[in-house]
DRENDRENNU-877104 format. One line per 10 residues: number of its first residue (from 0); their letters; for each residue x, y, z of N, C-alpha, C. Coordinates in nm, 2 decimals. Atoms other than C-alpha are relative to their C-alpha. Example, Ala and Ser with C-alpha at 12.3 -4.5 7.8 and 13.67 -1.06 7.14 Angstrom:
0> as> 0.09/-0.12/0.00/1.23/-0.45/0.78/0.09/0.12/0.00; -0.09/-0.11/0.00/1.37/-0.11/0.71/-0.08/0.11/0.08
//
This chain:
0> xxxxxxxxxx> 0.00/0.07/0.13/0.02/-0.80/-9.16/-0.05/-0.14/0.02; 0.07/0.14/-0.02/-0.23/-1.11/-9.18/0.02/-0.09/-0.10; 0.06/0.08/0.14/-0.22/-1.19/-9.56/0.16/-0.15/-0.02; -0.11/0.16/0.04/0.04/-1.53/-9.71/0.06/0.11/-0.04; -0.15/-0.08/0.03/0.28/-1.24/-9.88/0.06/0.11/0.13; -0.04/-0.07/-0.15/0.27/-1.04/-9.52/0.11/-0.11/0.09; -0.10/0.07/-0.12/0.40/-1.37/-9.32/0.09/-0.07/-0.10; -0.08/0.05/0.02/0.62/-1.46/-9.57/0.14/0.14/0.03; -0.08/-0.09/0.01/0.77/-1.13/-9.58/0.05/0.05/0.15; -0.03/-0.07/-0.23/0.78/-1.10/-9.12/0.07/-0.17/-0.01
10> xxxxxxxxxx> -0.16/0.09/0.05/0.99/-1.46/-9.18/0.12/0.02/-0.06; -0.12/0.02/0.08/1.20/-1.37/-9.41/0.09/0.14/0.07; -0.01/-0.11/-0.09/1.26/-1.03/-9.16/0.09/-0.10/0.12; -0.02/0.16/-0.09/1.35/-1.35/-8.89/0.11/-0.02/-0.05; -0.13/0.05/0.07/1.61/-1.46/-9.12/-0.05/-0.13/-0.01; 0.06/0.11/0.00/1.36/-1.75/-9.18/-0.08/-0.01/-0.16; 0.05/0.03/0.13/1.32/-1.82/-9.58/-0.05/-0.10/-0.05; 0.09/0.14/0.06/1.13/-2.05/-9.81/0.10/-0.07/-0.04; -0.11/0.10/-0.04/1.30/-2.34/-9.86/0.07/0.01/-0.17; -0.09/-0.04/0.15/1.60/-2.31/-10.16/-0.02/-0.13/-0.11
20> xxxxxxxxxx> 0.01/0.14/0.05/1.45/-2.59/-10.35/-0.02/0.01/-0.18; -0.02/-0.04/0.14/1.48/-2.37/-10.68/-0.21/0.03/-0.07; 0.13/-0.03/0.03/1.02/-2.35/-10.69/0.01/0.14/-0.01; 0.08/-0.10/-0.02/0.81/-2.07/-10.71/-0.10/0.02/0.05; 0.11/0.03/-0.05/0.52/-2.01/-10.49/-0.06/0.15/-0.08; 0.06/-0.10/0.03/0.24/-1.80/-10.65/-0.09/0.03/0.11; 0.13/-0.02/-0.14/-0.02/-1.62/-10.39/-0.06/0.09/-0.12; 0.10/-0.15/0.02/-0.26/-1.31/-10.46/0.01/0.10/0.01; -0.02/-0.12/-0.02/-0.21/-0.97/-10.45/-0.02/0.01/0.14; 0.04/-0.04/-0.13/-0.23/-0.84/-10.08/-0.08/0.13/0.01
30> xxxxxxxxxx> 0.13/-0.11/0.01/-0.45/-0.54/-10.21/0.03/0.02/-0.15; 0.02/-0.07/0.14/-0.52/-0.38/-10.57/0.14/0.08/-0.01; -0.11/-0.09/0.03/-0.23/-0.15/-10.54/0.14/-0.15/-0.01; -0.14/0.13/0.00/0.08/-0.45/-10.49/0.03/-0.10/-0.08; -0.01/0.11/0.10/0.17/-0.69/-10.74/0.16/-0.01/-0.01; -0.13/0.05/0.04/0.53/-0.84/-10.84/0.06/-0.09/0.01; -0.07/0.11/-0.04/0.79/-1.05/-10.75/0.11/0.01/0.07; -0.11/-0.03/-0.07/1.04/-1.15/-10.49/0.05/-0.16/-0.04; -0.07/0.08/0.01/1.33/-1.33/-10.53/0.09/-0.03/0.11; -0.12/0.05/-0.10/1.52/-1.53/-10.23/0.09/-0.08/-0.07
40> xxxxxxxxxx> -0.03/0.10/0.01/1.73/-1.76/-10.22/0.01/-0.17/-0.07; 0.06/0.08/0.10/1.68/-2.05/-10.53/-0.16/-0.02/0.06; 0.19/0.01/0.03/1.28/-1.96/-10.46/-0.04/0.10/-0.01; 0.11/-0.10/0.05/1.08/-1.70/-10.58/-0.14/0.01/0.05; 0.16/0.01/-0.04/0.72/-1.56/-10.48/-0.04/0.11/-0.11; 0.08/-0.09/0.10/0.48/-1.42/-10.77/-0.12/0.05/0.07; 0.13/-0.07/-0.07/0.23/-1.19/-10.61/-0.13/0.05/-0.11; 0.11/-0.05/0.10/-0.06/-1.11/-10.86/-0.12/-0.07/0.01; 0.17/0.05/0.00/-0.45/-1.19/-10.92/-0.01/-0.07/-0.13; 0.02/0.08/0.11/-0.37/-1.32/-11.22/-0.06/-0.17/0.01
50> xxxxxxxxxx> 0.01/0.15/0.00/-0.42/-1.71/-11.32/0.14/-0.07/0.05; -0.13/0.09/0.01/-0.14/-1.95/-11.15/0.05/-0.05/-0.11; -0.07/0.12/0.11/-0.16/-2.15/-11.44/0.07/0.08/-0.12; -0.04/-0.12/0.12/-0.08/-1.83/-11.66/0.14/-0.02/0.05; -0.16/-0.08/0.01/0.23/-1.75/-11.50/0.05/-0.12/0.02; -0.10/0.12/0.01/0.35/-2.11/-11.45/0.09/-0.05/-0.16; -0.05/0.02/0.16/0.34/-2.14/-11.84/0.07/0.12/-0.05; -0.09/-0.07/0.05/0.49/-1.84/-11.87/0.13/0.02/0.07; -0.16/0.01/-0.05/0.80/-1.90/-11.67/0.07/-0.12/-0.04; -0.04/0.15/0.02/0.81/-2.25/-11.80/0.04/0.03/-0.18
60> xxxxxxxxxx> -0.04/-0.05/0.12/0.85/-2.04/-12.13/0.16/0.05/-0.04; -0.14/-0.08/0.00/1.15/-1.82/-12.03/0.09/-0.04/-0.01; -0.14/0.06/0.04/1.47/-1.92/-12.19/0.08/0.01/0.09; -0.12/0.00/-0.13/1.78/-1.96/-11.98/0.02/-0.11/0.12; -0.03/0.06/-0.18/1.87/-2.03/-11.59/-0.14/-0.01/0.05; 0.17/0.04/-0.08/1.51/-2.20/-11.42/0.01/0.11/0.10; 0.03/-0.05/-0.14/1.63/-2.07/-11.11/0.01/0.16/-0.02; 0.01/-0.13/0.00/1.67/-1.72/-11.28/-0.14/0.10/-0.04; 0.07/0.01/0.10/1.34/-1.74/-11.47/-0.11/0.15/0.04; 0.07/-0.07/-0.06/1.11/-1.50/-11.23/0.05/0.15/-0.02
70> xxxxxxxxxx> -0.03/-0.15/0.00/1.35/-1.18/-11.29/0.07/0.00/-0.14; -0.07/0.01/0.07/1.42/-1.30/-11.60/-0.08/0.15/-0.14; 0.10/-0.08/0.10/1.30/-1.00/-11.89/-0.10/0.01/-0.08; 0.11/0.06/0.15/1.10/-1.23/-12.12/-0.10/-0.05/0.10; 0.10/0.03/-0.06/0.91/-1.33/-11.81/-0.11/0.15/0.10; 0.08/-0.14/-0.05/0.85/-0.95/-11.65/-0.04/0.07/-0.10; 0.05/-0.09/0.09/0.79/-0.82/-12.01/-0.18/-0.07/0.01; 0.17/0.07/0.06/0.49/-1.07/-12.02/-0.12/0.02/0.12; 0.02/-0.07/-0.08/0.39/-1.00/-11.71/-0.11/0.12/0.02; 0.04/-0.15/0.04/0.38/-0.63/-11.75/-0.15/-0.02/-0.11
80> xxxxxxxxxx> 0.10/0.01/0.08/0.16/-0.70/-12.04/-0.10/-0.03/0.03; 0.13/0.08/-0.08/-0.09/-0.95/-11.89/-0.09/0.10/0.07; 0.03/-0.11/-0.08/-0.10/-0.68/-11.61/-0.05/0.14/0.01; 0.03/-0.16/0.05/-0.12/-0.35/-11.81/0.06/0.11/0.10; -0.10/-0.10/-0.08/0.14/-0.20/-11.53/0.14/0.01/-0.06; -0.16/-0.04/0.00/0.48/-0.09/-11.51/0.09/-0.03/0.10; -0.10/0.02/-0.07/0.79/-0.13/-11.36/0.11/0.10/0.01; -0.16/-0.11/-0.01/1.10/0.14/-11.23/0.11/-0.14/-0.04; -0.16/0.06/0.00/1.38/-0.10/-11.17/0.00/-0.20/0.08; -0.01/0.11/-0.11/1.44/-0.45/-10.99/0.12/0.05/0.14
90> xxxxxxxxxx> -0.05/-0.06/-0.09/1.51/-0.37/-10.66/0.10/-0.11/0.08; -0.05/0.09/-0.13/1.76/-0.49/-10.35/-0.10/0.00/0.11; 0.05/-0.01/-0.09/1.58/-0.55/-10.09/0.04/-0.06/0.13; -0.06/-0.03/-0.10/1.67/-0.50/-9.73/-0.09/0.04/0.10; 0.04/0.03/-0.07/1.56/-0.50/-9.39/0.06/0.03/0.13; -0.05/-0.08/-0.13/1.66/-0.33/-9.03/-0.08/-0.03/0.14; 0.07/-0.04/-0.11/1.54/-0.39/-8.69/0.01/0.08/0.05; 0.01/-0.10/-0.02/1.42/-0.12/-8.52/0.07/0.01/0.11; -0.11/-0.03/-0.14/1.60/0.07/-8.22/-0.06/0.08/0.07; 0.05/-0.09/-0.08/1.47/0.25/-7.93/0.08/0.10/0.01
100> xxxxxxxxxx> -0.03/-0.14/-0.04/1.47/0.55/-7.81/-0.01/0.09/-0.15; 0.04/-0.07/0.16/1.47/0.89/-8.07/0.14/0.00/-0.09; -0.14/-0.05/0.04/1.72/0.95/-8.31/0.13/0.08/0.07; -0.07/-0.10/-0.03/2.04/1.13/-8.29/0.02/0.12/-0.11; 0.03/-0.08/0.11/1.94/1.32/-8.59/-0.08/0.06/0.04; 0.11/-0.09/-0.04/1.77/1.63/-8.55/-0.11/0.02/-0.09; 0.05/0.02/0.08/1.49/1.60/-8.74/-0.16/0.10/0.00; 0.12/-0.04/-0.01/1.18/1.81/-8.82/-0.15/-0.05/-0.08; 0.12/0.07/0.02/0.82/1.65/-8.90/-0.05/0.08/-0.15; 0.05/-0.07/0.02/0.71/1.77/-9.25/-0.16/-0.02/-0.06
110> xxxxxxxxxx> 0.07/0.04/-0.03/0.34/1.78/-9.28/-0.12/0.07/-0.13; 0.07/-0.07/0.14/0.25/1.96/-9.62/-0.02/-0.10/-0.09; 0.05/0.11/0.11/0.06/1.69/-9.85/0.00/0.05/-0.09; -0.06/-0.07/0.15/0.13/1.93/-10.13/0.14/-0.03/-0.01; -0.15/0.05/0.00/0.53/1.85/-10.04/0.03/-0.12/-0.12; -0.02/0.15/0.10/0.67/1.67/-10.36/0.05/-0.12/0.06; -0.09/0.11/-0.04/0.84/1.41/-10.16/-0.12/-0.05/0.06; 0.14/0.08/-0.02/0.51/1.35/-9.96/-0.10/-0.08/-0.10; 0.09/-0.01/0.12/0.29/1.38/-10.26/0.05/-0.16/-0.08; -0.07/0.10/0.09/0.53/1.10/-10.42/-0.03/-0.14/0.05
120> xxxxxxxxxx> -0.05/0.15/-0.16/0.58/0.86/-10.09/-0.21/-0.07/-0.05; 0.10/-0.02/0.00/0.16/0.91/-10.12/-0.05/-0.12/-0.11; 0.07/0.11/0.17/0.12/0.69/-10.52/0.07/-0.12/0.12; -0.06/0.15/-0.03/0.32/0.39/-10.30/-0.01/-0.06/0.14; 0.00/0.08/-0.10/0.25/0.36/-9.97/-0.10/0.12/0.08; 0.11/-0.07/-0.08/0.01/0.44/-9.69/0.00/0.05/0.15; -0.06/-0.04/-0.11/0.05/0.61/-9.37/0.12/0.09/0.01; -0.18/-0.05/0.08/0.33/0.81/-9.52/0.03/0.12/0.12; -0.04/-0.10/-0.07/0.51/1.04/-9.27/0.13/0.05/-0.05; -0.14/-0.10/0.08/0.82/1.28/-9.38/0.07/0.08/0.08
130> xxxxxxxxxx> -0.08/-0.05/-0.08/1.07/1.42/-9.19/0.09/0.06/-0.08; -0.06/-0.04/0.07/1.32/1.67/-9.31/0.10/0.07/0.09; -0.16/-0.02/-0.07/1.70/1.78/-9.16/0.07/0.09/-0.13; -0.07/-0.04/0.10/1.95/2.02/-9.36/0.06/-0.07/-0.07; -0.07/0.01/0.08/2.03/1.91/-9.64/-0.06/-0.18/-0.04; 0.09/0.16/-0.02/1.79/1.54/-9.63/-0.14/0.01/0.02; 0.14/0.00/-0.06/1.46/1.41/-9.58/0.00/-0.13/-0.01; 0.00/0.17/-0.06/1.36/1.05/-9.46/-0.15/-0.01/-0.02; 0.19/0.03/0.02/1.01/0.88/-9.57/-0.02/-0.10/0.10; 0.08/0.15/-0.09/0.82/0.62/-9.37/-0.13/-0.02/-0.02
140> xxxxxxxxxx> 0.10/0.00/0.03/0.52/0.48/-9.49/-0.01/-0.16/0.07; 0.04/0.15/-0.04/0.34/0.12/-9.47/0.00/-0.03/-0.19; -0.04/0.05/0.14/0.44/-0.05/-9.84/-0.06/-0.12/-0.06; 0.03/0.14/0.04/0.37/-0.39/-9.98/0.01/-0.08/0.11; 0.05/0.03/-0.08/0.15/-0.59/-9.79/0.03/0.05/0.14; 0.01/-0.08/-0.09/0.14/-0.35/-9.53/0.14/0.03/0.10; -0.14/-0.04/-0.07/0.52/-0.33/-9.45/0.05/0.13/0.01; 0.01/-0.05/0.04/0.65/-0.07/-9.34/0.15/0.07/-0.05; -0.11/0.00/0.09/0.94/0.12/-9.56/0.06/0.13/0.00; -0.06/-0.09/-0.03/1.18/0.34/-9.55/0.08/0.09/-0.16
150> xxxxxxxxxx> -0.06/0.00/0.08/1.33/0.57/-9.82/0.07/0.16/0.05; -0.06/-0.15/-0.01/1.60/0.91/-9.80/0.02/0.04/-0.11; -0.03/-0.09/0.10/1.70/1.17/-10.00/0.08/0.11/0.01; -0.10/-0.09/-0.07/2.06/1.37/-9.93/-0.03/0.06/-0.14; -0.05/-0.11/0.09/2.10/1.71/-10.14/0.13/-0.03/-0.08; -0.14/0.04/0.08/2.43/1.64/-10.35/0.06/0.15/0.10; -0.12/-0.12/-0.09/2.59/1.98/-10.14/0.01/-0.04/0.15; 0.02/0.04/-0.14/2.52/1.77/-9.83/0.08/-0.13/0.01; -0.06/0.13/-0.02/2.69/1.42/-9.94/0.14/0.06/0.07; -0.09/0.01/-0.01/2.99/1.30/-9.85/0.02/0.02/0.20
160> xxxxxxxxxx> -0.03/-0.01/-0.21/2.93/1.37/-9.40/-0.10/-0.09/0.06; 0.03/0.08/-0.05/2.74/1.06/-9.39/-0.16/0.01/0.08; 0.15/0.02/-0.05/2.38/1.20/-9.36/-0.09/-0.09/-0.07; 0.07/0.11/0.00/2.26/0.92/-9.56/-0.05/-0.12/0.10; 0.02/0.14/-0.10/2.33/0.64/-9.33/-0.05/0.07/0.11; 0.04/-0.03/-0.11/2.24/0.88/-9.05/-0.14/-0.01/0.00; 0.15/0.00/0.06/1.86/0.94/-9.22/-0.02/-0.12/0.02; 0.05/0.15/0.00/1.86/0.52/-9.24/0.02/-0.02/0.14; -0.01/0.03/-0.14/2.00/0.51/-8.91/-0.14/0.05/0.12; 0.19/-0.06/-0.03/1.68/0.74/-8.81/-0.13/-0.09/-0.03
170> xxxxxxxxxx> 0.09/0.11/0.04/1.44/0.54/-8.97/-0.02/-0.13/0.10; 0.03/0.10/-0.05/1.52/0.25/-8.78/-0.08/0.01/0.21; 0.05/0.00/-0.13/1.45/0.43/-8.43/-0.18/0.07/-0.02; 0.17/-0.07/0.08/1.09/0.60/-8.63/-0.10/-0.07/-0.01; 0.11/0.14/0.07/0.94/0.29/-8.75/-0.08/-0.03/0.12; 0.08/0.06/-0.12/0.66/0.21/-8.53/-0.02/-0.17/-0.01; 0.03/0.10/0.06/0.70/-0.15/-8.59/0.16/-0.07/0.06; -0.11/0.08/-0.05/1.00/-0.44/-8.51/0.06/0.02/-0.08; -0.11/-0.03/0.13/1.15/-0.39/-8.85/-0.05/0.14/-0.08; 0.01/-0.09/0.14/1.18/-0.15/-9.13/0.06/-0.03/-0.10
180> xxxxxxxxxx> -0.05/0.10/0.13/1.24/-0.24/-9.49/0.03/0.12/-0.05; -0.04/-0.12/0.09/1.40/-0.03/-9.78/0.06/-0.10/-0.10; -0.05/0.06/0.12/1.49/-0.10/-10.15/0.08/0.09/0.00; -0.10/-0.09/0.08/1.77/0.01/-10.34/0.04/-0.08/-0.06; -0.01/0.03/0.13/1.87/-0.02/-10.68/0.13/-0.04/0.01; -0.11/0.05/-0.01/2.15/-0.24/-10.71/0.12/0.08/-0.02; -0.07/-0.10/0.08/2.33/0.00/-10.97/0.04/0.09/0.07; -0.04/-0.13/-0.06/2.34/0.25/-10.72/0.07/-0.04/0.12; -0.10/0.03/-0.11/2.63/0.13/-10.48/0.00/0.14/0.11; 0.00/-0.10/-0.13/2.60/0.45/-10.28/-0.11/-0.03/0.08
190> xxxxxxxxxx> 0.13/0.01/-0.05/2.26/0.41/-10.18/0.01/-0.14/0.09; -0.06/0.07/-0.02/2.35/0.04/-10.12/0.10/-0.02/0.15; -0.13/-0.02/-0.09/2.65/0.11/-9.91/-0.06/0.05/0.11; 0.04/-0.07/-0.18/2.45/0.37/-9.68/-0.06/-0.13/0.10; 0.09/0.11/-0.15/2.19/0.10/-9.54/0.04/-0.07/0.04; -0.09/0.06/-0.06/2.42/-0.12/-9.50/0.08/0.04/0.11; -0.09/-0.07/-0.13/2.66/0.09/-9.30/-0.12/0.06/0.11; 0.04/-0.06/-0.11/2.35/0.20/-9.11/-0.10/-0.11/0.02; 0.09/0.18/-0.03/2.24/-0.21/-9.03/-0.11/-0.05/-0.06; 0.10/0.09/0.07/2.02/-0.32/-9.29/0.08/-0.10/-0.06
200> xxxxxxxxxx> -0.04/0.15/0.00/2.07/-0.67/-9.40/-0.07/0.00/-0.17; 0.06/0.03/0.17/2.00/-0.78/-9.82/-0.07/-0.15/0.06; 0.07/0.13/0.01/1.66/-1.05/-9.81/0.00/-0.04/-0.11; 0.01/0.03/0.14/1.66/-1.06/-10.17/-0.05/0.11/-0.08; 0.03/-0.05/0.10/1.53/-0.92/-10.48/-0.16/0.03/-0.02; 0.16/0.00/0.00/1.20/-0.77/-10.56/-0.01/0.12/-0.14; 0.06/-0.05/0.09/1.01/-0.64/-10.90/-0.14/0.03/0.01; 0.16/-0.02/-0.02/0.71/-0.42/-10.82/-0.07/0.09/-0.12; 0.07/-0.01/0.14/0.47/-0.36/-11.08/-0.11/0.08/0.05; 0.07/-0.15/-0.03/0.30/-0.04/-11.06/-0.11/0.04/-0.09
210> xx> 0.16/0.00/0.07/-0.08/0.03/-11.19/0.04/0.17/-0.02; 0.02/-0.18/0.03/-0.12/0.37/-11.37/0.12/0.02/-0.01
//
């Protein structure tokens, strides 16, 4: 990762953030596919191709808390629009260093690019590999600005024996890389809870804005 949202994002991995001085730094997109916003610490980063000067006036627009202004609705609706993308959700965002050696999860490689879960991982990220265990499956790709990311998926007849956090816990010895990253949607305290219990850390907040 070479680009200004790559090394902010292998800092903030560090435990090394922009300074809490309540700004916003805008950059550029890190490819066509990536666009959004993250939220630390009282500072924000707007990632898009758009005009600076666009989005300055339009956060200097958004009613409310300054320091909330970047995730604020009246500033991701406009956004959106400018953009002509979409948005799922505003994510948590989180962050693992990796661990040697293989898992203790028995895991099988799966390798079918027709697989919905591949097929899916495939619109968001690049490099995508998929692994699959009874009753789970565990993604690994390369994400925004080429990080790379982690996402599971327990069967509901499988919860409850802690193969989420094991899947996250996998991930972290998979990742060909010093870290691995993963969102999760605030709302969903389970999801939440696993990566946590399986050592990922909250950097902040992030809104990605999806083409097509």
């Amino acid at each position: 990762m070479t680009d200004a949202l790559a090394g902010i994002l292998a800092a903030a991995a560090q435990g090394r953030f922009p300074p809490p001085d309540g700004t916003t730094t805008v950059i550029r997109q890190p490819n066509v596919r990536d666009a959004g916003v993250l939220a630390f610490t009282a500072h924000s980063v707007v990632f898009t191709d758009e005009d600076p000067r666009w989005v300055r006036a339009a956060l200097a627009a958004v009613p409310g808390d300054a320091l909330a202004a970047t995730m604020n609705p009246h500033f991701l609706g406009a956004l959106l629009a400018r953009t002509d993308r979409h948005m799922n959700t505003i994510d948590l965002l989180t962050v693992a260093p990796a661990l040697p050696g293989a898992p203790e999860l028995e895991l099988r490689e799966i390798r079918d690019p027709e697989h919905p879960r591949v097929a899916r991982a495939m619109r968001f990220r690049d490099e995508v590999r998929v692994w699959g265990t009874e009753g789970g499956v565990l993604i690994l790709g390369r994400g925004v600005a080429g990080r790379w990311e982690t996402a599971i998926e327990v069967a509901e007849e499988a919860r409850g024996r802690r193969l989420g956090e094991r899947l996250a816990r996998a991930a972290r010895h998979l990742v060909p890389d010093t870290v691995v990253w993963a969102q999760q949607s605030p709302g969903n305290a389970r999801s939440v809870r696993t990566f946590q219990a399986a050592g990922y850390r909250p950097v902040g907040s992030e809104a990605l804005l999806i083409k097509g």
